[in-house]
N, C-alpha and C positions, 0 to 999 in steps of 0.2 A: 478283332472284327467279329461281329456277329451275324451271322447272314440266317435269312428268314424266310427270303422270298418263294412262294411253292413256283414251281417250275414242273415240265413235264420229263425232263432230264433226269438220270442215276446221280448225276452232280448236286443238280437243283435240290434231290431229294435226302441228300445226306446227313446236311443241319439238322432238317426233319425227323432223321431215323436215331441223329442224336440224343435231339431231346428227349425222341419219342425214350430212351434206353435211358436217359435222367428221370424223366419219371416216375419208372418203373423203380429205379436203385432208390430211389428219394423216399417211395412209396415202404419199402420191401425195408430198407435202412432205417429208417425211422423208427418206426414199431419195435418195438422186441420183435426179436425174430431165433432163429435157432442159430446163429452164425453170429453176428456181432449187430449192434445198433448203436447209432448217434442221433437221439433225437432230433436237432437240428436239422440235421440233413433232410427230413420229413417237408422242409421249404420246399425242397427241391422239385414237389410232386407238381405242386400249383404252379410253379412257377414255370416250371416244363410245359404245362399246358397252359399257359397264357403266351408264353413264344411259339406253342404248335399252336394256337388260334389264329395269333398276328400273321403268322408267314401262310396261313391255309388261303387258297382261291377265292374259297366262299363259306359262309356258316354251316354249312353241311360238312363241307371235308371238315372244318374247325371240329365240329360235333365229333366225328369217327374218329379222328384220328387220339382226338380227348379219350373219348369211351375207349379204345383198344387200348393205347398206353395205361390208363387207370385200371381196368380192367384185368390185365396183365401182371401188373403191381399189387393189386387187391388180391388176384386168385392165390400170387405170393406171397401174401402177409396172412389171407384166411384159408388158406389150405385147408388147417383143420375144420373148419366148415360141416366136412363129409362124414368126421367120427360121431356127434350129436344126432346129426340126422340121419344116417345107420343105425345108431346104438338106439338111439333114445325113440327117433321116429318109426324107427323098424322098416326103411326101405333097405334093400338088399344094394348091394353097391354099383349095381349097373345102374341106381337111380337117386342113389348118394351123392356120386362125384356129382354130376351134371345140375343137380341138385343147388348144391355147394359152388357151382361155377354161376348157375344162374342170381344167386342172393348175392354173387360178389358182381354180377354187371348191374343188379338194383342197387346196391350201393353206389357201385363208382361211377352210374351214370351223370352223376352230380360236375364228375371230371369233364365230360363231352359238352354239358350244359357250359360249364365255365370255359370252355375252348372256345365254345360258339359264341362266348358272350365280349371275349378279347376279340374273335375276327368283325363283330359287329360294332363295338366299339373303336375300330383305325380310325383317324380323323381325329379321335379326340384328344387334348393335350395329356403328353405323359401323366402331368401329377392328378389331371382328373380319370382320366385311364386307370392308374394306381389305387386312387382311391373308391371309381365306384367297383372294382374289379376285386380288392377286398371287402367293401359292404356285401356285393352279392355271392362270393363265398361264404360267410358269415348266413346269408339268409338262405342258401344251398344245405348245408351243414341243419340247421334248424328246420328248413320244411324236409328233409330226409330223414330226421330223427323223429317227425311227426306222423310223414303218410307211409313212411316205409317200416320204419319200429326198430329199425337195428343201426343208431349210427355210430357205429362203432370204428369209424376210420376220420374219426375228427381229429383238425390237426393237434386241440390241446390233450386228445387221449397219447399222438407219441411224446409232445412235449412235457408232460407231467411227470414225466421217471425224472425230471430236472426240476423241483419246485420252486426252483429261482424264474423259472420263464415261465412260469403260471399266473405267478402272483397277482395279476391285474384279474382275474379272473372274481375275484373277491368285492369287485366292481362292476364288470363289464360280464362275467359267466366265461364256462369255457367256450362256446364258439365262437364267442366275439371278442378274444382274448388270441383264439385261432387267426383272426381276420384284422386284427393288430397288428401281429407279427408280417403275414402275411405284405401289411401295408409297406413298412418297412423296407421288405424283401424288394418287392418291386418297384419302390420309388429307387432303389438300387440298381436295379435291373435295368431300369429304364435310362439311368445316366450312360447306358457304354450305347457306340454308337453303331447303326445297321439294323435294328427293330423292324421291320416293315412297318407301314403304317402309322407311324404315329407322327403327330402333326406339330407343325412348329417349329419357327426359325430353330436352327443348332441341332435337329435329333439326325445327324449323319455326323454328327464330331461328340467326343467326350465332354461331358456337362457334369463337371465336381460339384456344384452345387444342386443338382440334384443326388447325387451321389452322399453328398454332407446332409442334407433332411433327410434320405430313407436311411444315414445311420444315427443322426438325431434322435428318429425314433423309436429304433430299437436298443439307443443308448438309454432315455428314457424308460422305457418299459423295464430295461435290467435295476435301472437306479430304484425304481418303484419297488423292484424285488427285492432287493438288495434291505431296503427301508424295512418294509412290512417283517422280512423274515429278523433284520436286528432288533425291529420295536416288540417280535413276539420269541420271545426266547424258548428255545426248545425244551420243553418237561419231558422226562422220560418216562418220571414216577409223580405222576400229582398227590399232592397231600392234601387233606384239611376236609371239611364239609362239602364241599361241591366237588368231590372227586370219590369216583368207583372202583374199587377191587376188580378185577375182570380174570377168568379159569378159561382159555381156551381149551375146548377138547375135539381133538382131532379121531375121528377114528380109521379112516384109511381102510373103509370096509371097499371091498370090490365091488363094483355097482355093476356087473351082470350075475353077480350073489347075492346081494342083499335083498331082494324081495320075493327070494324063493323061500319057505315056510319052513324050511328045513333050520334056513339062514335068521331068522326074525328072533329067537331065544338067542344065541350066538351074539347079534347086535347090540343086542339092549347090553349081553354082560359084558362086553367091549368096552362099552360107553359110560358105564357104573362103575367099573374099575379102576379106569383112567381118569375118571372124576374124581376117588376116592383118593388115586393116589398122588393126584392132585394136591389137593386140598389139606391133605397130609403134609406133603412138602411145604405149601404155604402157610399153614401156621407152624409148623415145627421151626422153616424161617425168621419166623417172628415179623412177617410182611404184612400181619392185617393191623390193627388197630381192633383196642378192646372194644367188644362186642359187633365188630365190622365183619357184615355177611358180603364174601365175593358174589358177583353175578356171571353166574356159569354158565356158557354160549356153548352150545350144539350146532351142527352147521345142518342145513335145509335138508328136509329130508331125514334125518338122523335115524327116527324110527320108522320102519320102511310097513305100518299098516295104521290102521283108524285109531287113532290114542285114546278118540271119548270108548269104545266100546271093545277095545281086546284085552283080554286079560293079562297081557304082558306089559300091561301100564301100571299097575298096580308095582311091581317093582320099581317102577321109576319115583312112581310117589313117595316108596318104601324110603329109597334115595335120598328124596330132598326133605323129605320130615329128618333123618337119622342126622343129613349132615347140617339140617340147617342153615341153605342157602337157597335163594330163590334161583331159578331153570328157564332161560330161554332155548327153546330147541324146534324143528321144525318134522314136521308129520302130516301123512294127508290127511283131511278131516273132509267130513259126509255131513249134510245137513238134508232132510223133508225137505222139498218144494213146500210151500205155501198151496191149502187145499188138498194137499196129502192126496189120496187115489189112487192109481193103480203108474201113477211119473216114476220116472227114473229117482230113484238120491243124485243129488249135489256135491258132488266131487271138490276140492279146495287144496290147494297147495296151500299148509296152513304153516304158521308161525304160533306156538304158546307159547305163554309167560305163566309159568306158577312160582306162589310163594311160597315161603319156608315153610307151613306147615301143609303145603301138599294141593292148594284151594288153588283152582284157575284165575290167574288176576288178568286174564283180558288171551284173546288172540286177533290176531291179523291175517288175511288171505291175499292171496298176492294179486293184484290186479292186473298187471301187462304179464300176458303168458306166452310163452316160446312158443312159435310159431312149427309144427311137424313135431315137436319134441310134446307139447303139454296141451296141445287144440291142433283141431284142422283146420285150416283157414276156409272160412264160407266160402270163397271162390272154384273151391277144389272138390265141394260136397256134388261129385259129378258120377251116375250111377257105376259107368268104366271103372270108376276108382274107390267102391266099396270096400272090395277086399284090400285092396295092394295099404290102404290106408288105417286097417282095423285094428292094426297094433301102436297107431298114433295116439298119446294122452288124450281124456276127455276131462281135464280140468275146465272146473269153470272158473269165470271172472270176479274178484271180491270187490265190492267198494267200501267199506270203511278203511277211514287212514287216521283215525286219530291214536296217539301215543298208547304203546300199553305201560301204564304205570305202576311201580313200587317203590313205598318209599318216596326216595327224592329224584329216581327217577320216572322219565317220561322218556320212552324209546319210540323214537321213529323207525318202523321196520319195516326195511329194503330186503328182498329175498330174489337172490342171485341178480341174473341182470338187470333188473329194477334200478339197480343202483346206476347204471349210465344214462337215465333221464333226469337230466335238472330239474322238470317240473311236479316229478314224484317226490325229491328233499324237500322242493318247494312248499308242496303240501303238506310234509308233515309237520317244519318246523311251523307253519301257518296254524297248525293245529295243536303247536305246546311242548312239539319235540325239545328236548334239551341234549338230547345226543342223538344219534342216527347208528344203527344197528343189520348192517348189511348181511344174512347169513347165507349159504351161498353150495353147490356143490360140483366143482368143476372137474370131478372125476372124469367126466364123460372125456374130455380133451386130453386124456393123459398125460404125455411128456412134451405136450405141444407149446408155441407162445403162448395160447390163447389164457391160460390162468395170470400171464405176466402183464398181458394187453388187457387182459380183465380187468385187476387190480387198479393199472394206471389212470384206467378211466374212471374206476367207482372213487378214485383218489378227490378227485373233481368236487364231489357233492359236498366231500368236510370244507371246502377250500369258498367255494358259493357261498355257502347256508353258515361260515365260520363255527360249526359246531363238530365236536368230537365224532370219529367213526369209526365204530367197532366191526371188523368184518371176519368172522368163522367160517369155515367151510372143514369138506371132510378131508380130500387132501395136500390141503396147502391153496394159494398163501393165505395165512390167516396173520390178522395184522391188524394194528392201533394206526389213528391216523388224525393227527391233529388240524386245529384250523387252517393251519398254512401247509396242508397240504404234504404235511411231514410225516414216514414213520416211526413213530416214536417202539413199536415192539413189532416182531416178525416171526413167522413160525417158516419149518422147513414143507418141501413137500412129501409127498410119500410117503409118511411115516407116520405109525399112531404114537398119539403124547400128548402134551397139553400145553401150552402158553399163559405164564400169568404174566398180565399186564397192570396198568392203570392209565383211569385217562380220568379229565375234567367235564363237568355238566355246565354249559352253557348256558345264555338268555339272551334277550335283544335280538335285533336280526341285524343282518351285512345291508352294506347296500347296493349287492345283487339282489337281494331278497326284496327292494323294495322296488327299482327298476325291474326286475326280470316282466314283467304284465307288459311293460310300453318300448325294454330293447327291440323284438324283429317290427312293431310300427315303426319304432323314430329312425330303424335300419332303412326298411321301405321309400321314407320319405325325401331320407337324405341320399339314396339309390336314385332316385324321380330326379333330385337337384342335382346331382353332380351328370345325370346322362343328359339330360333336357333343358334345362335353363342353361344359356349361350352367354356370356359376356355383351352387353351392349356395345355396337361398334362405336370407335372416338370418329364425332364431329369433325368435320372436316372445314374450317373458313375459308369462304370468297374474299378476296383481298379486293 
């Protein structure tokens, strides 16, 4: 029996404190975490707070109880939250933690929303309950990732360390992929009897048949996996013309050292090295193919000063003329304002790409910038907080996204968290991507989940846009990532070295790539039909 009903009793309120305490395990379990995870169990969060809605008094308590459960769960899964904004934002930790508690109540506010959204929904029949209750998940999940900038507790970022319960994603994207599953869940949920609330002859007795549709469909959705990962068979090593050589190079420099001046010679010969002896290894292997030049990835950041104007690039050019491979790697880069004068320089979290003999064939600047770590947010430009905030990044915002090209390829480049917005892939393969090249440096997190919850989510963007993802960083994971959402190579953490991989060069687009502009409308509208259009009552005849 499931009991729901809020009451003002220690009895009444136990169900309550239960789910409240499934939410949180659901939330905390799912993720990577530092103890053990079962992404599945990551159901557990939504569904906890669609039972702490139904049994709340009113859409207020539904709201709170939502938000502190989530909440709760959230400060558990982003703990690490507080080392980025210490380390990188330069607040001292009396203004870290709380920091870090408040980005995890703008995230999981989304929980409270959907609490309140089951208590204001009683009345309505289980399987429409069900269904608009995962549409507006789905459309919670996507305006969170819009006005908030970090969604980073989507349900398909736990589900994706399992690329069998993604797969739909390659159609529908991860959040609505999240809101799938979700359906599932609770057309299950809703078969056991004692729900509060919900309307319709039989919901105080057990209903198998609603029980048999919510596992229909999560039978379905496995079957769909199941298909897409047998009809794409896993490549570890692509051969032929449309496939890359690839040299990861890790360097595991200390990033409260590397951008002290002392530390900047040091780095560049770290990363020179390790390339060389790289590259060494792989053809003494016999792993290239004649005349096949690897494409040697750096991870974000790599050279820790201005690449167009310090004299310790001239080494790196040295580099790639001697071994004859073209160099993605990342550095900040300075540009003049436009009108020149006596303005500031233009600051850029930069991405280049040079070719073999040394020429810059394109760079990219990263556009969505960390928020306390690489910008201050305009909200906060408040005189009180001049100083406490002077050590905050002054990156500005890039806007070009088209590929930088060599050769046969065309690199979409994602830098660091860039890669958990769908509609950054979106744009580049709009723009001629054939692979997607995520570089990335998540030192800042040390030995926390956050590189492992990173990864799962950036996993998303190959699995959307069906194109190859290259992802570098400095230390760890760095990793190959095929269409379906597969690793196909993996590096460790912690440690300097290198990773040779290969992967394939892509064309055409998925058909997320074509739907993704009209998913959260047709979400919207079919949210409107399932809350609001009522069944016509049956006729009744006078005899």
């Amino acid at each position: 029996m499931i009991y729901l009903r809020g009451g003002g009793n220690a009895r009444a309120g136990r169900p309550a404190a239960l789910w409240g305490l499934a939410a949180i395990l659901g939330l905390w379990l799912g993720f990577p975490n530092d103890v053990v995870s079962a992404p599945p169990l990551v159901l557990l969060w939504p569904l906890s707070l669609a039972a702490l809605g139904l049994g709340a008094s009113s859409a207020g308590a539904a709201l709170r109880r939502g938000w502190l459960a989530s909440l709760l769960g959230g400060v558990a899964a982003l703990y690490w939250l507080s080392l980025p904004v210490h380390d990188v934002g330069g607040l001292p930790w009396a203004l870290a933690v709380p920091c870090a508690v408040f980005i995890s109540a703008l995230v999981t506010f989304q929980g409270g929303l959907f609490s309140a959204a089951a208590r204001l929904g009683r009345g309505l029949a289980p399987w429409r309950l069900a269904l608009g209750l995962a549409i507006f998940w789905y459309l919670l999940e996507y305006a969170a990732a819009v006005l908030i900038g970090f969604p980073w507790l989507a349900l398909s970022g736990a589900l994706a360390v399992w690329p069998l319960l993604v797969q739909a994603a390659d159609t529908l994207g991860a959040y609505a992929t999240g809101g799938l599953w979700l359906w599932g869940a609770l057309l299950a949920l809703f078969a056991f009897p004692g729900l509060a609330g919900l309307a319709g002859a039989g919901c105080q007795i057990f209903r198998p048949r609603r029980l048999a549709c919510g596992a229909l469909v999560i039978a379905l959705t496995l079957a769909y996996g199941f298909w897409r990962l047998d009809a794409t068979p896993l490549e570890i090593s692509p051969q032929g013309p449309e496939s890359v050589a690839l040299l990861f190079v890790e360097g595991n420099v200390d990033q409260g050292q590397k951008w002290l001046p002392d530390m900047q010679a040091e780095t560049v010969d770290i990363y020179c090295r390790l390339t060389e002896q790289g590259l060494t290894k792989l053809r003494e292997a016999g792993a290239l193919a004649a005349g096949e030049r690897p494409l040697v990835i750096w991870p974000e950041t790599a050279l820790p000063f201005f690449f167009q104007t310090h004299r310790l690039s001239a080494r790196v050019l040295e580099l790639v003329r001697r071994e004859d491979v073209p160099l993605l790697f990342g550095a900040p880069g300075v540009e003049r304002p436009a009108g020149g004068g006596g303005a500031e320089p233009l600051i850029f979290n930069r991405a280049f790409l040079l070719g073999p003999d040394g020429r810059l064939a394109g760079f990219y600047d990263k556009e969505h910038l960390v928020p306390f770590g690489e910008y201050s947010p305009s909200w906060l430009n408040w005189p009180f907080l001049e100083a406490l905030l002077q050590g905050v990044g002054v990156y500005t915002e890039g806007t070009a996204t088209a590929p930088l090209s060599y050769d046969n390829l065309a690199l979409g480049v994602l830098i660091c968290y860039e890669g958990i917005f769908p509609w950054l892939a979106q744009a580049r393969v709009t723009d001629g991507a054939n692979i997607l090249a995520d570089i990335s440096n998540d030192g800042w997190f040390r030995g926390t989940p956050a590189s492992r919850q990173h990864l799962a989510l950036t996993v998303l963007r190959a699995l959307e846009q069906e194109r190859w993802l290259l992802r570098g960083t400095n230390t760890g994971i760095s990793a190959v990532v095929d269409t379906r959402g597969r690793l196909t190579a993996s590096g460790p953490q912690f440690r300097a070295g290198t990773l040779a991989a290969r992967a394939r060069l892509c064309h055409g687009v998925s058909r997320y790539h074509l739907l993704a502009p009209w998913l959260p409308l047709m979400a919207a509208v079919a949210l409107c039909g399932v809350a609001f259009l009522r069944p016509r009552p049956a006729r009744t005849h006078l005899s």
